[in-house]
VODRENDREN-442006 format. One record per residue: x, y, z of N, C-alpha, C in turn. Coordinates in pm, whole numbers, plus 50000, padded with zeros to 5 digits. Layout:
VODRENDREN-442006
    nc1    nc2    nc3   cac1   cac2   cac3    cc1    cc2    cc3
      X      Y      Z      X      Y      Z      X      Y      Z
...
END
This chain:
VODRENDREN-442006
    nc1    nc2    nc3   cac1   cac2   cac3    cc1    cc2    cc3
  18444  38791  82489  18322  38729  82540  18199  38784  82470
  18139  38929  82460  18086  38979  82388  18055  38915  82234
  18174  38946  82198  18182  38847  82047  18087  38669  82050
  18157  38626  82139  18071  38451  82124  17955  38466  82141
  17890  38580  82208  17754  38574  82252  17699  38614  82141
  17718  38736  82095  17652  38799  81950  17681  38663  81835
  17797  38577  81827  17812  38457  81727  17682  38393  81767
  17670  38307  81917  17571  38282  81996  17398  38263  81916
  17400  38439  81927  17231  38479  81922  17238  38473  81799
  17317  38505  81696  17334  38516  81540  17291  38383  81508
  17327  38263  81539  17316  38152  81478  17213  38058  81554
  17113  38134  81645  17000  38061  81681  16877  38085  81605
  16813  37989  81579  16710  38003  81492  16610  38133  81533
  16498  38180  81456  16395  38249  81446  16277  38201  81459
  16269  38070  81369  16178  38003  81347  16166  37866  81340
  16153  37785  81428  16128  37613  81477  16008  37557  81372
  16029  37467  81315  15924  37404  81240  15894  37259  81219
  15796  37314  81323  15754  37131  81376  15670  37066  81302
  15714  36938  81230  15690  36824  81150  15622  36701  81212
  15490  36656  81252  15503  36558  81289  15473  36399  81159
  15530  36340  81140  15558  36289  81023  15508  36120  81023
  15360  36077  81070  15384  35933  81052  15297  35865  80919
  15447  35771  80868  15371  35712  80767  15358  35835  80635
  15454  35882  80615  15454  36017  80549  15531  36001  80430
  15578  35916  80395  15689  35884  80259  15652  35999  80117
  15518  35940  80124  15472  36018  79963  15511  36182  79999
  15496  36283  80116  15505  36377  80108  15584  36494  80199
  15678  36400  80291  15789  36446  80380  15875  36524  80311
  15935  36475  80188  16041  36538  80135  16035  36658  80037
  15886  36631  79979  15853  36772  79914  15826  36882  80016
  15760  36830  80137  15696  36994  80236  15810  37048  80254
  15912  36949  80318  16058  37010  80402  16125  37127  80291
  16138  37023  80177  16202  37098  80051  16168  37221  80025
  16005  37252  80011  15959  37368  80019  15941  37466  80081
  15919  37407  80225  15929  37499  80349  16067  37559  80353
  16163  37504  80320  16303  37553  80332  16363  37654  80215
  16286  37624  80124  16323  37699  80036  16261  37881  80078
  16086  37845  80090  16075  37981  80148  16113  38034  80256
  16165  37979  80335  16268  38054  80450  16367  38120  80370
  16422  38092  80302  16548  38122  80196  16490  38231  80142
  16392  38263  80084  16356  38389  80026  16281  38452  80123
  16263  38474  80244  16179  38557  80285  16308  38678  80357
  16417  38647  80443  16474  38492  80444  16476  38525  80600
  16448  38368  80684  16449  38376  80794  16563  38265  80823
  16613  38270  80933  16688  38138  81009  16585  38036  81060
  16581  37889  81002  16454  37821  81092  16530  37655  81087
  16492  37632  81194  16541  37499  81232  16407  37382  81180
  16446  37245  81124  16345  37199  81104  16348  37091  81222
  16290  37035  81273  16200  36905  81386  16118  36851  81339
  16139  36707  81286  16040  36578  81257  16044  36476  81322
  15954  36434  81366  15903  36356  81457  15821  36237  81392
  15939  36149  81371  15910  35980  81244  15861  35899  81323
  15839  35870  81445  15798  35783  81573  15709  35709  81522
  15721  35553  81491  15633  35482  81488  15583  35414  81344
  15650  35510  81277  15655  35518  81123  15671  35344  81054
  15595  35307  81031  15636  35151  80944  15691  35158  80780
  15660  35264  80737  15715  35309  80564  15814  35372  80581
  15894  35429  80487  16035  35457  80467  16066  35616  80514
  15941  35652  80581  15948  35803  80649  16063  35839  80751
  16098  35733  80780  16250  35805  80912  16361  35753  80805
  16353  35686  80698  16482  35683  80590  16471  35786  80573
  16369  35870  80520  16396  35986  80409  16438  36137  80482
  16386  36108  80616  16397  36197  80706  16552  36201  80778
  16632  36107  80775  16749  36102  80828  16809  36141  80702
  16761  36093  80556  16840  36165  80449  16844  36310  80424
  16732  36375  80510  16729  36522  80485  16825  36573  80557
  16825  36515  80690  16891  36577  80785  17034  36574  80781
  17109  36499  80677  17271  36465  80667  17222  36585  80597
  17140  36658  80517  17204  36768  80392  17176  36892  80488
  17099  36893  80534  17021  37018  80628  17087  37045  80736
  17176  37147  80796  17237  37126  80936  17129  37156  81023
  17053  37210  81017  16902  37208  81091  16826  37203  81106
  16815  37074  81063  16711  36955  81068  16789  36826  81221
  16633  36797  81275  16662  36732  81386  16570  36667  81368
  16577  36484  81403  16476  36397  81349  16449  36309  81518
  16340  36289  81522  16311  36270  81665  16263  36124  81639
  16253  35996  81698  16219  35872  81697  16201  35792  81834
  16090  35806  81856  16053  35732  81999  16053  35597  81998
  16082  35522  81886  16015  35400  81900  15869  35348  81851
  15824  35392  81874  15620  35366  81865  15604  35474  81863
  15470  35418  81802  15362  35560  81755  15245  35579  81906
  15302  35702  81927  15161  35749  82037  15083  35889  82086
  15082  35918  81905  14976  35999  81900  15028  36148  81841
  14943  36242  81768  14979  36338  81698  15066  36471  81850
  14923  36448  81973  14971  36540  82036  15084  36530  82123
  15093  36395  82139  15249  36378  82235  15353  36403  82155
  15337  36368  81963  15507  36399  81919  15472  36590  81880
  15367  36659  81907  15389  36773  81918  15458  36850  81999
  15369  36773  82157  15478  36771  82263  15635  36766  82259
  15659  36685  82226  15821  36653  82192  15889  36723  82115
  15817  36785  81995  15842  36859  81913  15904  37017  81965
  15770  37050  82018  15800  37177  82098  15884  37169  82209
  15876  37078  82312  15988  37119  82401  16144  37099  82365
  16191  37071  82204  16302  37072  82156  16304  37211  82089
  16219  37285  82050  16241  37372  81970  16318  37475  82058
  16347  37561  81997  16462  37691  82048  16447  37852  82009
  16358  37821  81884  16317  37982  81914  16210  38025  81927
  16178  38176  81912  16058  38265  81977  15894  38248  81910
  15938  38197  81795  15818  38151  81709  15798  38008  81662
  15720  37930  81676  15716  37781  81624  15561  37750  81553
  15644  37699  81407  15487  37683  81257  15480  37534  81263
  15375  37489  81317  15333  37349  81317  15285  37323  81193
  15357  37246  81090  15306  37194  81043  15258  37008  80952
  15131  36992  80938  15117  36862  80914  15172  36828  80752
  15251  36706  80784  15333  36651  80663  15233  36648  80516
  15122  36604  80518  15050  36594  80458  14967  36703  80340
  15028  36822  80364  14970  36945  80321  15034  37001  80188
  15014  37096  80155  15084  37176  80050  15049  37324  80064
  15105  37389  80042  15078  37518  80062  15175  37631  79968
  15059  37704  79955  15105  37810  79847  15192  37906  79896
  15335  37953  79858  15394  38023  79810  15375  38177  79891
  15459  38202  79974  15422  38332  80029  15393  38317  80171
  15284  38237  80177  15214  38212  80312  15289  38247  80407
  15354  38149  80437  15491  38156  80603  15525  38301  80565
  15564  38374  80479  15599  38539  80459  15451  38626  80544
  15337  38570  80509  15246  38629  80554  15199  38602  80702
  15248  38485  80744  15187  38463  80863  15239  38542  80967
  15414  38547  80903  15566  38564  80969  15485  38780  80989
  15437  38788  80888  15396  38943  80889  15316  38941  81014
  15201  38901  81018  15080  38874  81075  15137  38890  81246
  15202  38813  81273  15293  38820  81378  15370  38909  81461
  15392  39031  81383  15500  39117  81386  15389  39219  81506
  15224  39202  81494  15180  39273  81571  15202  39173  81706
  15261  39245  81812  15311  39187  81946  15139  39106  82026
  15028  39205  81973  14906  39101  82041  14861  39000  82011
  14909  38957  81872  14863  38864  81799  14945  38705  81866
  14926  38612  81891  15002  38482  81942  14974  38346  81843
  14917  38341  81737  14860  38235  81708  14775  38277  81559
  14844  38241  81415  14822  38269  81314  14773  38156  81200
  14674  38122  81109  14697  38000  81025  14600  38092  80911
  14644  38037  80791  14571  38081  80644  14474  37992  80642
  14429  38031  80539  14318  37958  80442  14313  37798  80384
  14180  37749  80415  14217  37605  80428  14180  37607  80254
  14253  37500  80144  14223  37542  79986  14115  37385  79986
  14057  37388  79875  14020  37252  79812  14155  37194  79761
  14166  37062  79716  14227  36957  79669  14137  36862  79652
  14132  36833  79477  13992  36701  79463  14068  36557  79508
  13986  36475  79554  14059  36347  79593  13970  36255  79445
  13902  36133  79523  13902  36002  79439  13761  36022  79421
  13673  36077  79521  13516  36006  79558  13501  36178  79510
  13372  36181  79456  13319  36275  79340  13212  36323  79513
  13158  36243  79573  13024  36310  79665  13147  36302  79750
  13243  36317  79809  13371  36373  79920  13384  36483  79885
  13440  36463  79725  13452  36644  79677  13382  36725  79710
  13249  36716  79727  13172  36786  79697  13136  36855  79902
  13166  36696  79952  13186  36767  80135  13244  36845  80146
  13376  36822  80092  13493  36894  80143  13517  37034  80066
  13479  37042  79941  13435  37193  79882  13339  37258  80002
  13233  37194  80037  13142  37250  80125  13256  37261  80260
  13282  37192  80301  13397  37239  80436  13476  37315  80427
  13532  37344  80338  13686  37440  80337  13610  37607  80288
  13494  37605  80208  13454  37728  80230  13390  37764  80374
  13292  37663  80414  13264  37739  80548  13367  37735  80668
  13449  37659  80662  13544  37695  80720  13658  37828  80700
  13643  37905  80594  13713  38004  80565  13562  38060  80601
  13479  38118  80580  13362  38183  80678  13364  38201  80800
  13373  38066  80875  13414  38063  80979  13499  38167  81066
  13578  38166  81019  13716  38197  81032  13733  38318  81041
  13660  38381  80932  13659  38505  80917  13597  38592  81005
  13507  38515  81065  13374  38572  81160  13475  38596  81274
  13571  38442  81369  13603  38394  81465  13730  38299  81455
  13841  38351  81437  13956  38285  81386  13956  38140  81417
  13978  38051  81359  14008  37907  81383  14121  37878  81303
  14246  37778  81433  14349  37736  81344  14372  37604  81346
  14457  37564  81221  14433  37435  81198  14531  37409  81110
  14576  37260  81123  14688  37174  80986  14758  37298  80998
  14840  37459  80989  14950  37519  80940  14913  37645  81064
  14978  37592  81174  14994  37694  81299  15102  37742  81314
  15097  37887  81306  15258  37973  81347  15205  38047  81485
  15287  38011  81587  15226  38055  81712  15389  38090  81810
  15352  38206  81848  15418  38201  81966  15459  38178  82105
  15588  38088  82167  15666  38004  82219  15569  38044  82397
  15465  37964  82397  15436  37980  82513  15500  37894  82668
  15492  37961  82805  15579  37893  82884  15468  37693  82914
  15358  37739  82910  15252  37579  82961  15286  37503  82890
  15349  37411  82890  15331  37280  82769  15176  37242  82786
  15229  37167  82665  15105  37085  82557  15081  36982  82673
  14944  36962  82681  14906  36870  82778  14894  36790  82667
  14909  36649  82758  14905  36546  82679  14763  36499  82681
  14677  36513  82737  14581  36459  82768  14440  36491  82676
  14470  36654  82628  14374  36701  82544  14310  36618  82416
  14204  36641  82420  14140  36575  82277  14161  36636  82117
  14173  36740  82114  14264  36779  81963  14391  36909  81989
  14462  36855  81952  14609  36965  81904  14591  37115  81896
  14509  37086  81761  14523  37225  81708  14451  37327  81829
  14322  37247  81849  14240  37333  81913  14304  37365  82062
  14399  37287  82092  14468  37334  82234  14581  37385  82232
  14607  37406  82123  14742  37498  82106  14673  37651  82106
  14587  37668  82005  14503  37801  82034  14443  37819  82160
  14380  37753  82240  14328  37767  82388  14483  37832  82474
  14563  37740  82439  14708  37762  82570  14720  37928  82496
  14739  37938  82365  14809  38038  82311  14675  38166  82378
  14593  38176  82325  14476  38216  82433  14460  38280  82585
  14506  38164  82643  14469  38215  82764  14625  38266  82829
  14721  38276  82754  14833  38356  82770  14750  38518  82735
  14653  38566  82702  14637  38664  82692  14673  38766  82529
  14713  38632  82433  14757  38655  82281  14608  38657  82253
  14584  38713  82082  14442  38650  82043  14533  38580  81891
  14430  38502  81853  14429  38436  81689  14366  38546  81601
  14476  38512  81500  14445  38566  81350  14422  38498  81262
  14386  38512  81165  14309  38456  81036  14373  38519  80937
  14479  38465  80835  14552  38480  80730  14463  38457  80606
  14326  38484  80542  14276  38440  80435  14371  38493  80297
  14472  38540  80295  14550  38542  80159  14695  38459  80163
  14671  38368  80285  14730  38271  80241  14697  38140  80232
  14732  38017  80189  14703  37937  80171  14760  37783  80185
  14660  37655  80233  14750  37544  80308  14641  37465  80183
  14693  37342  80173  14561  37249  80127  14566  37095  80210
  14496  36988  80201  14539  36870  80192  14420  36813  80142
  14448  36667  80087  14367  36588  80038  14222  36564  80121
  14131  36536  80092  14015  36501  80147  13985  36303  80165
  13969  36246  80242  13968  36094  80218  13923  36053  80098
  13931  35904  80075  13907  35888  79958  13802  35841  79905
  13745  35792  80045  13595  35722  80058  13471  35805  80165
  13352  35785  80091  13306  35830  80185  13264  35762  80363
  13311  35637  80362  13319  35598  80477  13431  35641  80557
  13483  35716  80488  13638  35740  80581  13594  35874  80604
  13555  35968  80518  13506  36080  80546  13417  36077  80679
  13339  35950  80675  13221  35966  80792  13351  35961  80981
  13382  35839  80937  13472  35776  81037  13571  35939  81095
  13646  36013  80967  13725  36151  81037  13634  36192  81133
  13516  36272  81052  13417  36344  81100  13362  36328  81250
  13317  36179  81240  13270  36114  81410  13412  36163  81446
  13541  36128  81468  13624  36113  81532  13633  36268  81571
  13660  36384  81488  13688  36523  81523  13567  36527  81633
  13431  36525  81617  13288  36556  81704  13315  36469  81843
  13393  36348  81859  13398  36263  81938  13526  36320  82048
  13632  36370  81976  13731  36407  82079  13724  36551  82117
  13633  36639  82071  13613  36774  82128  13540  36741  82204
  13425  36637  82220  13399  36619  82284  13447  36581  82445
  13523  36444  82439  13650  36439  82521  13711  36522  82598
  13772  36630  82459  13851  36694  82527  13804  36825  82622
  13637  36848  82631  13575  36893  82710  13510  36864  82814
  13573  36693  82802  13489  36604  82946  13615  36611  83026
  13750  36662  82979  13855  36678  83022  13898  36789  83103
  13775  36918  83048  13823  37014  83157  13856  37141  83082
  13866  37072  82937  13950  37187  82880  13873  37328  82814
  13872  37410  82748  13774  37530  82734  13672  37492  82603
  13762  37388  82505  13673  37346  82386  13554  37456  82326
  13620  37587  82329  13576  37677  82223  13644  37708  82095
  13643  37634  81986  13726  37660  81840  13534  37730  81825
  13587  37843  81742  13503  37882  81677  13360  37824  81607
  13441  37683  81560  13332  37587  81516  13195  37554  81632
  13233  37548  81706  13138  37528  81809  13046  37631  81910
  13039  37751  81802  12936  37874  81843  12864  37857  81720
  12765  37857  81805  12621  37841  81699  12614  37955  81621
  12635  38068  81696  12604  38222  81645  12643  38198  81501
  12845  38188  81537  12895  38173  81459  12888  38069  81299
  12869  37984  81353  12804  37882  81210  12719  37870  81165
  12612  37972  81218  12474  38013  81150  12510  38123  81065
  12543  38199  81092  12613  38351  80999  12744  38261  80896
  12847  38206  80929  12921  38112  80830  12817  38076  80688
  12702  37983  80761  12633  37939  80665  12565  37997  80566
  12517  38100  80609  12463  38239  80549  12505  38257  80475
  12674  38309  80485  12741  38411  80388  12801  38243  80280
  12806  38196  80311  12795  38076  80183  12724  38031  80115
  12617  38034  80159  12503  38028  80085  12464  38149  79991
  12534  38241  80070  12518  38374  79954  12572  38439  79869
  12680  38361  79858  12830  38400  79814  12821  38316  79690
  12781  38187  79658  12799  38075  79553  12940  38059  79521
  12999  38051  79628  13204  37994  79610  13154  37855  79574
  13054  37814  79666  13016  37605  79576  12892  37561  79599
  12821  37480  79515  12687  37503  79482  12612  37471  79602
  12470  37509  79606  12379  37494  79703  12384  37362  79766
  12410  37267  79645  12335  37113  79660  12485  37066  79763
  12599  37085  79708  12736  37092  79800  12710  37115  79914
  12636  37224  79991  12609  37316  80143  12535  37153  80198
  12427  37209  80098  12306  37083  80153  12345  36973  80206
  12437  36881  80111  12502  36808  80125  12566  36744  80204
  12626  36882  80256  12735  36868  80388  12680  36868  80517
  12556  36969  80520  12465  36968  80615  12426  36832  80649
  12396  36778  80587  12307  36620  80590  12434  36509  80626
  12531  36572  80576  12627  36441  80614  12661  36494  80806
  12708  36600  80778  12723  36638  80950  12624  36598  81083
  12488  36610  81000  12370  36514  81058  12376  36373  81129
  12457  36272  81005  12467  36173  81016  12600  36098  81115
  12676  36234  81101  12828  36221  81198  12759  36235  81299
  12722  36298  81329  12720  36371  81496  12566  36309  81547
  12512  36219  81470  12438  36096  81568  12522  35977  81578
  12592  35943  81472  12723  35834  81508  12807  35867  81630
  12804  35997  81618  12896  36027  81736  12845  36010  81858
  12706  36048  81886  12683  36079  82009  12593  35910  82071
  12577  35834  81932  12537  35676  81980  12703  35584  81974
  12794  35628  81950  12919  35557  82046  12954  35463  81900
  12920  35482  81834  12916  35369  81672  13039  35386  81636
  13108  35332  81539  13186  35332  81426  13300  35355  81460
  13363  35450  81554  13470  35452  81615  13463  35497  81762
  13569  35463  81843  13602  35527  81944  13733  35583  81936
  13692  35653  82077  13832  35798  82049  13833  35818  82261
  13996  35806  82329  13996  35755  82416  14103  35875  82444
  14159  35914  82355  14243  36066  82331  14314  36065  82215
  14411  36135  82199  14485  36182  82082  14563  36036  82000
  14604  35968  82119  14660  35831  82041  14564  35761  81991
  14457  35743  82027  14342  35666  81932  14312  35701  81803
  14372  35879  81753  14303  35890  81639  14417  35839  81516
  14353  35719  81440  14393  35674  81315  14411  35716  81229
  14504  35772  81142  14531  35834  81044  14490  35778  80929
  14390  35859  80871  14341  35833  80732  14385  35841  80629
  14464  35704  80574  14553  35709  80435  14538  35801  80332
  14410  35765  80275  14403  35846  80187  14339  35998  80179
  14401  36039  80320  14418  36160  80295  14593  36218  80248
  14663  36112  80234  14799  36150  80195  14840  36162  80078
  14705  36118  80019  14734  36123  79883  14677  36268  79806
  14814  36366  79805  14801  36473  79754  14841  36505  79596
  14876  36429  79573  14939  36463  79435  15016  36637  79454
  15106  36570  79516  15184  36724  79586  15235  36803  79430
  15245  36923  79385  15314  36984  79283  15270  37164  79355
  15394  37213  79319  15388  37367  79370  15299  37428  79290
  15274  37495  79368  15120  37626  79343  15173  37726  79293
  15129  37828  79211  15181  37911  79196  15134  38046  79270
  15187  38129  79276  15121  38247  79355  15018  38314  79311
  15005  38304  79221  14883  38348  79129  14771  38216  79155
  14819  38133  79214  14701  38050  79221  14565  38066  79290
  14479  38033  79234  14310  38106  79282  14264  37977  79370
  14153  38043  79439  14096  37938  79526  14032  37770  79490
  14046  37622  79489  13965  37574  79421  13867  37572  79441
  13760  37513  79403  13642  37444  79481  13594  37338  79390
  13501  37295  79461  13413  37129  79340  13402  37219  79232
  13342  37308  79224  13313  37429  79090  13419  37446  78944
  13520  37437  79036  13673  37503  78931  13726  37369  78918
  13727  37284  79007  13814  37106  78958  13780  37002  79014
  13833  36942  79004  13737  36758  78934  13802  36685  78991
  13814  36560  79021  13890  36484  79063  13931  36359  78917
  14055  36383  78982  14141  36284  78840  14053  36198  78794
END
């Protein structure tokens, strides 16, 4: 008896890695591929969970093809699409072990990271870990230039007041995921939170994803993120991500501005566009957002031109690259 149990615990995962996958063709099969590979060298036991629900492109083909090669891989299909945080939901209450790395299909990430987060972790106070958000140039030359401006002050941010996001390794709390909340990420850190864990901030590792491809789509994300924190604070919920202390994004802005990671006119830039979101937002325009299933996934943010990073790879910004 002894024996089956030790077989038992031996062959249960370490690490759950939740996929939620819609409309994901161009970049399902490279993340999985990769993610699996660095389990292999770090090396951990990790089960993969994708969640194709709703999918109209060939994303639950490619995903059932992983899973005949993968014995642990588990592909989840509801039928319809209804929303990032319910197939998180689903995600997690299938998972099985002590640690679970959310991550979005859409990303790429450098080499090491999950080794570092997996470190990061090892301190028992810590509950809730994510790296460094990178540049990736998209199509639109004044996007680049937002999203250079976002991903540094968001690593500022961060640094001040951890914020996690797109690549969460968090530990297996008992509350599920309410369904009701207005963003994911930010309520996975709240639950993980008020378990009495704090968040860490991984800046030597690294996640990326594409930036939209237009700047009307850029505007449309933007309202939508300002619109459901909003929400999700008419909901009850604590809606403190870091982003939303003034203290904090006044000192962010500072040390970017003083730092020159990307040019002044970039900051400026972004400043003025955030201006223009967050009166769209608060006059009810351009989109609505009713909870998590309302938010529309922005195509061309999938377009990553996925290829592995190397570990030596340096930070981008509008500064260092261009868009094709």
């Amino acid at each position: 008896m002894r024996t089956d149990i030790t077989n038992e615990m031996d062959s249960r995962p370490e690490l759950s890695i939740l996929i939620p996958a819609y409309n994901e063709e161009r970049n399902l099969r490279l993340l999985v591929e990769f993610l699996r590979a660095e389990c292999a060298s770090i090396p951990v036991r990790a089960e993969f969970l994708v969640d194709v629900s709703g999918s109209t492109d060939r994303t639950p083909e490619i995903a059932r093809e992983l899973a005949s090669v993968i014995p642990t891989m588990r592909v989840v299909d509801v039928g319809r699409r209804d929303g990032l945080l319910e197939a998180l939901a689903r995600l997690m209450a299938l998972a099985r072990a002590p640690l679970l790395l959310r991550a979005d299909a859409d990303i790429q990430v450098l080499p090491g990271t999950v080794e570092k987060l997996l470190a990061c972790l090892r301190n028992p106070a810590v509950g809730i870990a994510s790296p460094r958000l990178g540049f990736v140039p998209g199509r639109s030359r004044i996007v680049n230039q937002l999203h250079a401006a976002y991903v540094e002050i968001h690593h500022q941010v961060s640094s001040l007041a951890p914020k996690t996001t797109v690549f969460q390794l968090f530990r297996r709390v008992d509350v599920p995921l309410p369904r009701d909340a207005g963003l994911e990420d930010v309520m996975l850190q709240e639950l993980v939170e008020a378990s009495g864990l704090t968040a860490e901030y991984v800046p030597d590792g690294l996640v990326r994803n594409a930036p939209p491809s237009t700047l009307r789509e850029w505007i449309r994300q933007q309202v939508r993120y300002v619109r459901s924190l909003a929400s999700h604070a008419r909901r009850g919920y604590a809606a403190s991500p870091s982003t939303a202390r003034a203290a904090v994004v006044i000192r962010a802005l500072g040390r970017t501005l003083a730092n020159g990671e990307v040019p002044r006119s970039s900051v400026i830039l972004f400043l003025s566009g955030e201006t223009v979101v967050r009166t769209l937002a608060a006059s009810g325009a351009l989109v609505s957002v009713g909870g998590s299933f309302d938010w529309e996934p922005v195509d061309g943010t999938k377009e990553l031109h996925w290829h592995p990073m190397a570990p030596a790879a340096p930070h981008l910004t509008e500064s260092t690259a261009q868009a094709p």
